[in-house]
C-alpha positions, 0 to 999 in steps of 0.5 A, spaced: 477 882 965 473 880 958 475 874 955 475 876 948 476 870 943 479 869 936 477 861 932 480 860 926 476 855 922 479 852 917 478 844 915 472 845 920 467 849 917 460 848 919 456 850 926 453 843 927 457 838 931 463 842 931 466 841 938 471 845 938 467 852 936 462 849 942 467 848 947 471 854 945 465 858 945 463 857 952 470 861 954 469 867 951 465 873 952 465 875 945 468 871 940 471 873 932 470 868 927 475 868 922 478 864 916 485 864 912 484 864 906 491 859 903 497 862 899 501 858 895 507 855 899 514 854 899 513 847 899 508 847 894 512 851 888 517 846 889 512 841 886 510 846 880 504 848 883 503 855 884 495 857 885 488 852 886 484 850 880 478 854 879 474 849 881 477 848 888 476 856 889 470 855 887 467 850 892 472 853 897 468 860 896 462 857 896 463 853 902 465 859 906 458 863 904 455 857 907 459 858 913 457 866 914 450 864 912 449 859 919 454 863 923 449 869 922 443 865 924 447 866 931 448 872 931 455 871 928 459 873 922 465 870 918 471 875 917 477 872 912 484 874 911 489 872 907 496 872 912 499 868 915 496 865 922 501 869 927 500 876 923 493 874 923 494 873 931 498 879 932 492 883 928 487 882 933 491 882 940 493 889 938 486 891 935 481 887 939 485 886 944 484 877 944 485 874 950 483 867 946 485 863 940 481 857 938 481 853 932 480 844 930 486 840 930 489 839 924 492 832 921 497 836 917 504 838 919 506 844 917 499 846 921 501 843 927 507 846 926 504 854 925 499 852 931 506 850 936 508 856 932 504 862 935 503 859 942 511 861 943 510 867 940 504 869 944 504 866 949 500 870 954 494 868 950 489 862 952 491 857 946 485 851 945 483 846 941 479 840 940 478 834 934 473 836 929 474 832 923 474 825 925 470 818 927 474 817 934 477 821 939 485 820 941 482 818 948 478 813 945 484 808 942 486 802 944 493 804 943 497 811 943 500 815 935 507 811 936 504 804 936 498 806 931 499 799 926 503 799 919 497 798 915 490 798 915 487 792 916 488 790 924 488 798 926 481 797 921 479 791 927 482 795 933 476 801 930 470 797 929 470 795 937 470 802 938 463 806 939 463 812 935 460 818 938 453 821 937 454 827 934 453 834 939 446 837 940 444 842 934 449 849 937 443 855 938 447 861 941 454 863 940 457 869 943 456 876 939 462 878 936 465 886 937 460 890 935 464 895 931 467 888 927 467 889 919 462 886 915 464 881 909 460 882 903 461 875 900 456 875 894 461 881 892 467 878 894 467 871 891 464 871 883 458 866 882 460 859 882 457 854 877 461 848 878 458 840 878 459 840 885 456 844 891 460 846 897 457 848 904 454 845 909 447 847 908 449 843 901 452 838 905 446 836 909 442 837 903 446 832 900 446 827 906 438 827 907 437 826 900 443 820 900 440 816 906 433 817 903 435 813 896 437 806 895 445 808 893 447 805 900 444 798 900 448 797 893 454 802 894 459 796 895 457 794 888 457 801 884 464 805 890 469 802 883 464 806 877 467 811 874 461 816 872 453 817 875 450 821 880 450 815 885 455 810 884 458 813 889 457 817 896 460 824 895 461 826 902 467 826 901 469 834 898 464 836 904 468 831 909 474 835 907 472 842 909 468 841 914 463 842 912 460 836 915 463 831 920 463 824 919 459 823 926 453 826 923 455 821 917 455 815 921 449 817 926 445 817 919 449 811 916 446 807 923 439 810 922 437 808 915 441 802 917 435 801 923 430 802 918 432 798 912 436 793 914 444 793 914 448 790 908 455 788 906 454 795 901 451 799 908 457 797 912 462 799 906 460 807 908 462 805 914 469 802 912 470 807 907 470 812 913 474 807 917 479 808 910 480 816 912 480 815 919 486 811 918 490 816 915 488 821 919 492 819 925 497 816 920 499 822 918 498 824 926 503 820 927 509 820 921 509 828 921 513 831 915 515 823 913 509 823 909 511 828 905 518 824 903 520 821 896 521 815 900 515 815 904 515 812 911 518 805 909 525 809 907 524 805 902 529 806 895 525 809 888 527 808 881 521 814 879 524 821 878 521 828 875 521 827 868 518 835 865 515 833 858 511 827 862 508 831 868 506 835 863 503 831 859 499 827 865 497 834 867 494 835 861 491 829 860 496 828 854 499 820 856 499 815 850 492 812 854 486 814 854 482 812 860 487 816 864 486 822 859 479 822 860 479 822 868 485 827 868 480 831 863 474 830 868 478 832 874 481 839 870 474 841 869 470 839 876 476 838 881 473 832 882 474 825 880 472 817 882 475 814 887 478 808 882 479 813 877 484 816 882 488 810 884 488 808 875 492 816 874 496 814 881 498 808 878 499 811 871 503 817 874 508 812 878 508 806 874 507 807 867 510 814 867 516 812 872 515 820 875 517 821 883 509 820 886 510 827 890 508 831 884 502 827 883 501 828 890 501 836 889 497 836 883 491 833 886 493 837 892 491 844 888 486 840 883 481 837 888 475 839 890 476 835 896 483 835 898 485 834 904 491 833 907 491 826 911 487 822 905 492 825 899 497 824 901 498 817 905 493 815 899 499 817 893 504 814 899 500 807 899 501 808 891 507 809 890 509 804 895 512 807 901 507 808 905 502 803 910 501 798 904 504 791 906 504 789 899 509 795 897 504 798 892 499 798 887 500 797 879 493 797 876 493 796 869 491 801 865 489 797 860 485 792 864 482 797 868 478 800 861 475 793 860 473 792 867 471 799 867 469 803 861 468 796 856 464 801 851 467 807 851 463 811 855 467 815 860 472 817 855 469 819 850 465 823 855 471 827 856 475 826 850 480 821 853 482 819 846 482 826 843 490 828 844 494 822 845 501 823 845 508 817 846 511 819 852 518 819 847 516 826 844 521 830 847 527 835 845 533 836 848 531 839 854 524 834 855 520 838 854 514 836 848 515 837 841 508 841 839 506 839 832 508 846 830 515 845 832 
């Protein structure tokens, strides 16, 4: 009987060091490689969050293109649906008649619980999966999910004694898909993208080669809190959220720019900052759906609640202060904003505002060019409180952070952060803003 398989991409698209499409791909005798376009959810709408920015479609669209170009050079091609997983599942088992289902293991929840899902509706099927997006295989660690440390700093000790694997040789053949297989005219289905930023693991390796040929790594430690420039900061992160690079690749490079140049404290801090998102993959492994909970995975009580006018005006970059403005203006425009900057509106957004962390959270879930899942949301927890910070969250003062960070002005005037300040207290019956033409 033919093995015909079906692999999901979906937080894991690339060809390179992918060692679930690699194993997967050894199973079958004819392969479909398909992505699912993402639809807004009942848990999204709940946060008043209804469709992804223009720059996370973008650069979501982009990154596919890439995708089908280097699947194309072995012999394969990328379909995209837009339907759920088990419709998707059920589509090519009554098609194609598919006898295996392969995808990259997910950190998300609900994910998880989609894959679980359709395992028990088709359970005649071959169901595999494999780590594809982090540093670390479960196997690997000194401990299991249910003993991983409640805070960062003694799991960041357990990971440094750990040896990273070196990435899988480069992939030269896949097996061809059905013959009789649509074919996807990317170039006419996505419109043209001009963002600040390119997506896709052609650009991701781009990106890499010209990172470690600069001088950025060895002074990262000293520009990682800047908020403005093309090299304060690494930028992996929007490919890393895709896929479309692996972090392994990102060490292997890290440790050999480090054999040739020498290492620093700046050069192990691209290690840490991996080390950072590693953790919360497996604390979201880990925790599950608490990492969505108003209390966090500490239960702990909050005073903060949702607040119409306030969200609004945070949204919008319309808070009475300017640096959170200019950074909630730049992250409208680009899907993108600096590390710093996100934990000043975070803080800003919990703090100042007293608003229920979770719609911030959601926010950026829509807005980012490098959402994922893990990193976002356990970072808004760390924030607010009531995740893996032992100190109980973090308050940076807004007026502190602009002397440190923008003496001059600079960044807000860039992007208009004093342009439409607004009091908090401008609201009308029901809170919602008073416009100057009311």
């Amino acid at each position: 009987m033919k093995k015909i398989g079906l692999y999901i991409f979906d937080h894991d698209c690339r060809v390179l060091d992918n060692p679930a499409l690699t194993q997967f791909s050894q199973q079958v005798d004819a392969l479909i490689c398909v992505y699912v376009l993402p639809a807004p959810s009942t848990f999204d709408r709940q946060f008043s969050q209804t469709h992804a920015s223009d720059a996370q479609q973008g650069y979501i669209h982009q990154t596919l293109s890439e995708l089908d170009e280097n699947l194309r050079l072995l012999g394969q091609k990328l379909l995209l649906v837009q339907a759920p997983i088990q419709t998707v599942i059920a589509h090519y088992l009554k098609v194609e008649h598919i006898t295996h289902v392969g995808r990259s293991i997910h950190s998300g929840y609900y994910e998880q619980q989609q894959w679980q899902h359709v395992q028990r509706l088709y359970p005649q099927l071959h169901y595999f999966a494999a780590n594809s997006s982090h540093l670390f295989d479960l196997e690997q660690l000194p401990f299991t999910l249910d003993e991983l440390p409640t805070s960062f700093t003694p799991c960041r000790k357990h990971f440094e004694q750990l040896d990273v694997p070196a990435p899988l040789a480069t992939l030269t053949h896949l097996p061809a898909p059905p013959k009789h297989l649509a074919n996807v005219d990317f170039k006419e289905i996505f419109p043209p993208f001009n963002g600040y930023y390119s997506g896709g693991e052609i650009s991701a390796r781009d990106h890499l080669n010209l990172y470690f040929a600069s001088e950025a790594p060895k002074s990262y430690k000293e520009t990682r809190n800047e908020l403005m420039g093309d090299d304060f900061s690494t930028k992996f992160s929007g490919f890393l959220a895709h896929g479309a690079i692996s972090p392994r690749q990102i060490m292997a490079s890290l440790r050999e720019y480090e054999a040739l140049n020498g290492a620093n404290e700046s050069t192990y801090w691209v290690y840490f900052e991996l080390l950072w998102r590693e953790y919360f993959y497996w604390y979201a492994r880990q925790h599950q759906s608490r990492l969505f909970c108003f209390s966090g995975v500490r239960n702990k009580s909050l005073t903060t609640s949702f607040y119409p006018s306030r969200f609004k005006q945070w949204c919008e970059g319309a808070t009475p202060y300017p640096l959170v403005n200019a950074l909630m203006h730049e992250l409208n425009e680009t899907g993108w904003m600096s590390n710093r900057g996100r934990q000043i509106v975070a803080s800003c957004l919990v703090n100042e505002l007293q608003l229920d962390w979770r719609y911030g959270a959601a926010y950026f879930q829509q807005r980012l060019i490098d959402y994922d899942v893990a990193s976002n949301w356990g970072n808004w927890q760390y924030i607010a409180g009531v995740g893996p910070d032992p100190r109980g969250g973090r308050h940076f003062h807004i007026s502190k952070q602009t002397a440190l960070y923008d003496p001059h002005n600079i960044f807000i005037s860039h992007w208009h952060g004093d342009a439409n300040c607004q009091a908090i207290t401008q609201t009308d019956m029901v809170d919602w803003p008073i416009s100057e033409q009311s």
